[in-house]
Structure formats: C-alpha cells, structure tokens
DSSP file (Angstrom, degrees, kcal/mol; ACC not computed):
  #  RESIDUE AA STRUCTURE BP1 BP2  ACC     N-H-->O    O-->H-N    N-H-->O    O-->H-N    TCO  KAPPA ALPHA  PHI   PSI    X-CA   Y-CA   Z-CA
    1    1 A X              0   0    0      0, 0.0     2,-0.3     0, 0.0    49,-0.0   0.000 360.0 360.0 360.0 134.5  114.6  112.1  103.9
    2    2 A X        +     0   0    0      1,-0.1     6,-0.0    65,-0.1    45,-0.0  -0.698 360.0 170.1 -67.3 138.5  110.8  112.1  103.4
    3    3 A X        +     0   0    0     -2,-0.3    45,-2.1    45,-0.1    -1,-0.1   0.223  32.5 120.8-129.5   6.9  109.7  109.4  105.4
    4    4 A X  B  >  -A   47   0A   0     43,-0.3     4,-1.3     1,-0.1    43,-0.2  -0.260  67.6-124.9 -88.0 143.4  105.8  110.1  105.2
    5    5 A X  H  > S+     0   0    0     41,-0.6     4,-2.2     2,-0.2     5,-0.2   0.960 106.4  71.7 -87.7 -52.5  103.3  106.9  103.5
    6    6 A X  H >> S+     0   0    0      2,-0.3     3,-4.0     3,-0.2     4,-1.4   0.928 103.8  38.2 -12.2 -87.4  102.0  109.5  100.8
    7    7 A X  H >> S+     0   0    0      1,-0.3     3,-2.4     2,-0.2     4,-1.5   0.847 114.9  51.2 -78.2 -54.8  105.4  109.4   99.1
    8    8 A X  H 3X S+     0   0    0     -4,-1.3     4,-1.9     1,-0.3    -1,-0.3   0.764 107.8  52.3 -26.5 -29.9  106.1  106.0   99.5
    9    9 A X  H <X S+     0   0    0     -3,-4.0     4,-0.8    -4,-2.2    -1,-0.3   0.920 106.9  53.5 -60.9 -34.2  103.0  105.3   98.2
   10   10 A X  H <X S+     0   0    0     -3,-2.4     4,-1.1    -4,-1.4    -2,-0.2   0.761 111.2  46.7 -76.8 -17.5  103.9  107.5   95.2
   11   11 A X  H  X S+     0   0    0     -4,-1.5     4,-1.4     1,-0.2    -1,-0.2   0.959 110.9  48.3 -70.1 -51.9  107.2  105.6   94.5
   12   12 A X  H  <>S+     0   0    0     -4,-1.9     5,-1.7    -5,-0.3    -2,-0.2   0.560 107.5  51.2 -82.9   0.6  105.9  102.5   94.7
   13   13 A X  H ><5S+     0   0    0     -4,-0.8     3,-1.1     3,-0.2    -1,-0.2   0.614 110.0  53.5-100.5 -36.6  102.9  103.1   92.4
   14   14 A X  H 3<5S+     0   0    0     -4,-1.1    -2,-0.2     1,-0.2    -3,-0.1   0.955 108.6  60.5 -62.3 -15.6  105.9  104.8   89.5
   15   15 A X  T 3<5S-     0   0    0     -4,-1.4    -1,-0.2     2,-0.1    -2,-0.2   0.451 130.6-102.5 -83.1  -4.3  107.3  101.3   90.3
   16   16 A X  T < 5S+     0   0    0     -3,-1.1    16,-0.3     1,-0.4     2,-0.3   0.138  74.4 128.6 108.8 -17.8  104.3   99.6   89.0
   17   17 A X      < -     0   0    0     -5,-1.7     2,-0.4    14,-0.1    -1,-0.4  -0.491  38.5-152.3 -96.3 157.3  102.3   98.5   91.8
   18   18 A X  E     -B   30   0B   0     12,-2.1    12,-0.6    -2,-0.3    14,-0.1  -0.919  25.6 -97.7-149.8 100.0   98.7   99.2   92.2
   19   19 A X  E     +B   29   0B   0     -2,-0.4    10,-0.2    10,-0.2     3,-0.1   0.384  35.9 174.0 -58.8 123.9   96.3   99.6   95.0
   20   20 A X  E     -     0   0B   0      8,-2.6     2,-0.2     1,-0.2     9,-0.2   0.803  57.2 -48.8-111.6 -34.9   94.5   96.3   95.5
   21   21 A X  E     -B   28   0B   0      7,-0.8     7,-3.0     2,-0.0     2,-0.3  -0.822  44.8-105.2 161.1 179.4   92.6   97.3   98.6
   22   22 A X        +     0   0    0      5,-0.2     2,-0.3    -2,-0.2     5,-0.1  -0.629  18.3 173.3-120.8 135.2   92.2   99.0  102.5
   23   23 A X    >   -     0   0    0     -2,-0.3     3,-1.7     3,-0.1     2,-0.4  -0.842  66.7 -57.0-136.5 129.5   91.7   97.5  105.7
   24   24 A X  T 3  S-     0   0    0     -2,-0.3    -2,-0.0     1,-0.2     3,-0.0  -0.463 116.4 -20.7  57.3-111.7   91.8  100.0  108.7
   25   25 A X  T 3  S+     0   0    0     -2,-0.4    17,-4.0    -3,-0.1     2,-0.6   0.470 119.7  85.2 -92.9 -30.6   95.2  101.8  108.5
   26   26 A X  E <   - C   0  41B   0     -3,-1.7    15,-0.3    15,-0.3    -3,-0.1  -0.748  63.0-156.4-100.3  83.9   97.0   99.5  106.5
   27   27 A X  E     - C   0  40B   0     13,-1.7    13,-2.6    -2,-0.6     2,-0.6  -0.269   9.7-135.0 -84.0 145.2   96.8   99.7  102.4
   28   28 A X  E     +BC  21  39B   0     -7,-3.0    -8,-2.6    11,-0.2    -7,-0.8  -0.761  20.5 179.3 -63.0 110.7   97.5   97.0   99.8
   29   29 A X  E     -BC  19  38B   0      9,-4.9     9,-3.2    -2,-0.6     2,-0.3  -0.958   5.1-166.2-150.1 134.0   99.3   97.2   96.9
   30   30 A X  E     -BC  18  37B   0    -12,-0.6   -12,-2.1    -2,-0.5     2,-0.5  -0.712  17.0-152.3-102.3 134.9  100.1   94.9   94.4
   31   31 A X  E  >> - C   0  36B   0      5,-1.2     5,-1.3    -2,-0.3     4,-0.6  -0.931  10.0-169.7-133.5 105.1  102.5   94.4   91.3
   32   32 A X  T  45S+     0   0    0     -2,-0.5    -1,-0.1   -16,-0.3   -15,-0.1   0.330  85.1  51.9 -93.2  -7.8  101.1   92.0   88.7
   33   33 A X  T  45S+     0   0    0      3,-0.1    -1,-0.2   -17,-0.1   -17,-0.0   0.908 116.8  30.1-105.0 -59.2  104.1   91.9   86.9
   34   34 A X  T  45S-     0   0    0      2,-0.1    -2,-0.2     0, 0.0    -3,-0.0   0.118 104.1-124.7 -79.5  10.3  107.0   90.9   89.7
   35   35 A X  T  <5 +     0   0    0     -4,-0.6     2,-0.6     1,-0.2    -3,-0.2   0.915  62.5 146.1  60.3  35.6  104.1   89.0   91.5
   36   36 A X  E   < -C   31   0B   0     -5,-1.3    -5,-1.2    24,-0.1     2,-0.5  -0.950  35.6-156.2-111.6 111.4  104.9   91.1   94.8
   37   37 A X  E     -C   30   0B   0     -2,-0.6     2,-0.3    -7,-0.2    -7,-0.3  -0.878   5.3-158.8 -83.3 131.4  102.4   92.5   97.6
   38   38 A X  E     -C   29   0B   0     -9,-3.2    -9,-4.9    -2,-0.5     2,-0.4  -0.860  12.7-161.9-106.4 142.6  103.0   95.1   99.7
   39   39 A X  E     -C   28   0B   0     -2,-0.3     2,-0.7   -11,-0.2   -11,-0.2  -0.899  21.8-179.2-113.8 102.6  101.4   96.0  103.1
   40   40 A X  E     -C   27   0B   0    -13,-2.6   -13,-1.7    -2,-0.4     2,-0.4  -0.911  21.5-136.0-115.3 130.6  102.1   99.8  103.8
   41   41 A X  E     -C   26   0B   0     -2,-0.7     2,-0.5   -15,-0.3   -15,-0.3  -0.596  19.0-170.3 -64.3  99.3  100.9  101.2  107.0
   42   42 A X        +     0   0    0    -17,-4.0     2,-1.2    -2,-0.4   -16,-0.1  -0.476   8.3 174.5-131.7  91.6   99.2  104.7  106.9
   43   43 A X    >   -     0   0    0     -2,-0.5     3,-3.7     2,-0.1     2,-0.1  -0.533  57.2 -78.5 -78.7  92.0   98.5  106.2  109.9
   44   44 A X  T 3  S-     0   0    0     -2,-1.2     0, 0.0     1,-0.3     0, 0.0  -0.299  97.0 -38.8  46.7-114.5   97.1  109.8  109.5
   45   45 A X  T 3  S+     0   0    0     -2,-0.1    -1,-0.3   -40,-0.1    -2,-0.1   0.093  99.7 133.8-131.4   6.5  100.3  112.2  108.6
   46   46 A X    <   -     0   0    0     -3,-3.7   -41,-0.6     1,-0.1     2,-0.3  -0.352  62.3-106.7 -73.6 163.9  102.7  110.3  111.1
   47   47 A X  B     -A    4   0A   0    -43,-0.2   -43,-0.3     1,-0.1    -1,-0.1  -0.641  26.3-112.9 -56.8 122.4  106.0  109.5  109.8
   48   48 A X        -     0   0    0    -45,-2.1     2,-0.2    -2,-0.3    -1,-0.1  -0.459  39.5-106.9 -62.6 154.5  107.0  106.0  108.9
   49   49 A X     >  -     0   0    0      1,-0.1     4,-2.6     4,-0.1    -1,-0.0  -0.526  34.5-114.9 -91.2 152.3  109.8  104.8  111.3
   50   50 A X  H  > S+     0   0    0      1,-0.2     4,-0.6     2,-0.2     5,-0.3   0.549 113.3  60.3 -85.4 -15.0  113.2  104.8  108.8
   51   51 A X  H  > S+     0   0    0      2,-0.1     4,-2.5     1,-0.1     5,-0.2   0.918 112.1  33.5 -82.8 -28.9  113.2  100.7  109.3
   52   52 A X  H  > S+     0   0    0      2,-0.2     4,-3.4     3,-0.2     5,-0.3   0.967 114.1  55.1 -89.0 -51.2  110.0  100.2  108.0
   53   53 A X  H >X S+     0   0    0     -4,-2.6     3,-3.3     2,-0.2     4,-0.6   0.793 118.3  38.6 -31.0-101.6  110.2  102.9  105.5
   54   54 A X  H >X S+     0   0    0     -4,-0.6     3,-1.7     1,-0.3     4,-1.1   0.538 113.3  54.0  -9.3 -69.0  113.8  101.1  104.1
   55   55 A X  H 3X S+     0   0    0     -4,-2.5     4,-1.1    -5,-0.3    -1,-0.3   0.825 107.5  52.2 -60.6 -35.9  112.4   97.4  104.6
   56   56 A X  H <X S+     0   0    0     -4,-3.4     4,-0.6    -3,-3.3    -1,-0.2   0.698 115.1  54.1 -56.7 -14.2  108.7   98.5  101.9
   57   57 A X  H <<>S+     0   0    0     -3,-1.7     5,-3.7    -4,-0.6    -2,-0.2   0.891 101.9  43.2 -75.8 -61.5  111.4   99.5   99.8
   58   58 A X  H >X5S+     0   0    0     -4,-1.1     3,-9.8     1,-0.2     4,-0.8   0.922 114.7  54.0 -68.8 -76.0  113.5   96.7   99.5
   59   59 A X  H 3<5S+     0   0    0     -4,-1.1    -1,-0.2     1,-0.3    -2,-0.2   0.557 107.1  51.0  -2.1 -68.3  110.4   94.5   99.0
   60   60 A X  T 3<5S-     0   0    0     -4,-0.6    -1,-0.3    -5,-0.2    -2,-0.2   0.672 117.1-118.4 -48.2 -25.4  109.2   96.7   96.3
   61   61 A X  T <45 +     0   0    0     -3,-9.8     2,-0.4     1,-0.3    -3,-0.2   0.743  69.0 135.0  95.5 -11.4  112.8   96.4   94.6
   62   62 A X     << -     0   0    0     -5,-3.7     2,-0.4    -4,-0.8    -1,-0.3  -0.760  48.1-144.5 -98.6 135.4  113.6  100.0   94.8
   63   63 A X    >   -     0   0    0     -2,-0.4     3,-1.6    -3,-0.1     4,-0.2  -0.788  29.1-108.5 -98.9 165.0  117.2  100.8   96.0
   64   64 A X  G >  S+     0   0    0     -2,-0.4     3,-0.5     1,-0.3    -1,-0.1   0.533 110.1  79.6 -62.1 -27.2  117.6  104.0   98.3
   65   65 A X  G 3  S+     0   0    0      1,-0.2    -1,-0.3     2,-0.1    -3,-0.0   0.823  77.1  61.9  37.8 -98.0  119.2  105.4   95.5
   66   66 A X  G <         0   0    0     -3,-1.6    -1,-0.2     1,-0.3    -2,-0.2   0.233 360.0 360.0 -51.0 -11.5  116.4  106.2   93.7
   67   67 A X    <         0   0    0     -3,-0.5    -1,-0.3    -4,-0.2    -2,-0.1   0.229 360.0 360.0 -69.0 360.0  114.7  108.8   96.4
C-alpha cells in the first residue's frame, strides 16, 4: 500500500476536495460540497504512518476499498 502524501493528495482531490492553502508542512484542503476540511501532513517524501494515512481517509469519505 502506497502510503506517501502525494497520492493521498491525489485521491482526495478525484474526491472533490481542493487545496485551500499551506502552512509549513501541513496542506489544507477543502470540499465545498460535503462542507469537510482536511489537514494532511507533507513532510518531504516520508511515508505517512498507516494510522494517519487510514484516519485522512475516513474523514474524506473514501473507504479503503477504493485504493
């Protein structure tokens, strides 16, 4: 399983949501439709830890599934 904030990002942006803005490490992203924010953490190539990956997920609405 990819666990990398690149493709999460890229899931959750086919899912609708849309980069609202940057502070440090940490990007925004927003879904105008389901009224959700997301905070995903992207520290340089590291790997998201598989809890955090899962937990941006469910937020988002996406099941595991879908990967």
């Amino acid at each position: 399983m990819n666990l990398s904030a690149k493709y999460l990002i890229k899931l959750i942006e086919l899912h609708g949501f849309v980069f609202k803005r940057a502070k440090c490490s940490h990007h925004v992203y927003f879904n105008p439709t389901l009224n959700v924010t997301l905070i995903v953490p992207v520290h340089g190539n590291k790997d998201l830890k598989k809890g955090t990956f899962l937990g941006i997920l469910k937020q988002a609405g996406i099941d595991k599934s879908e990967l």
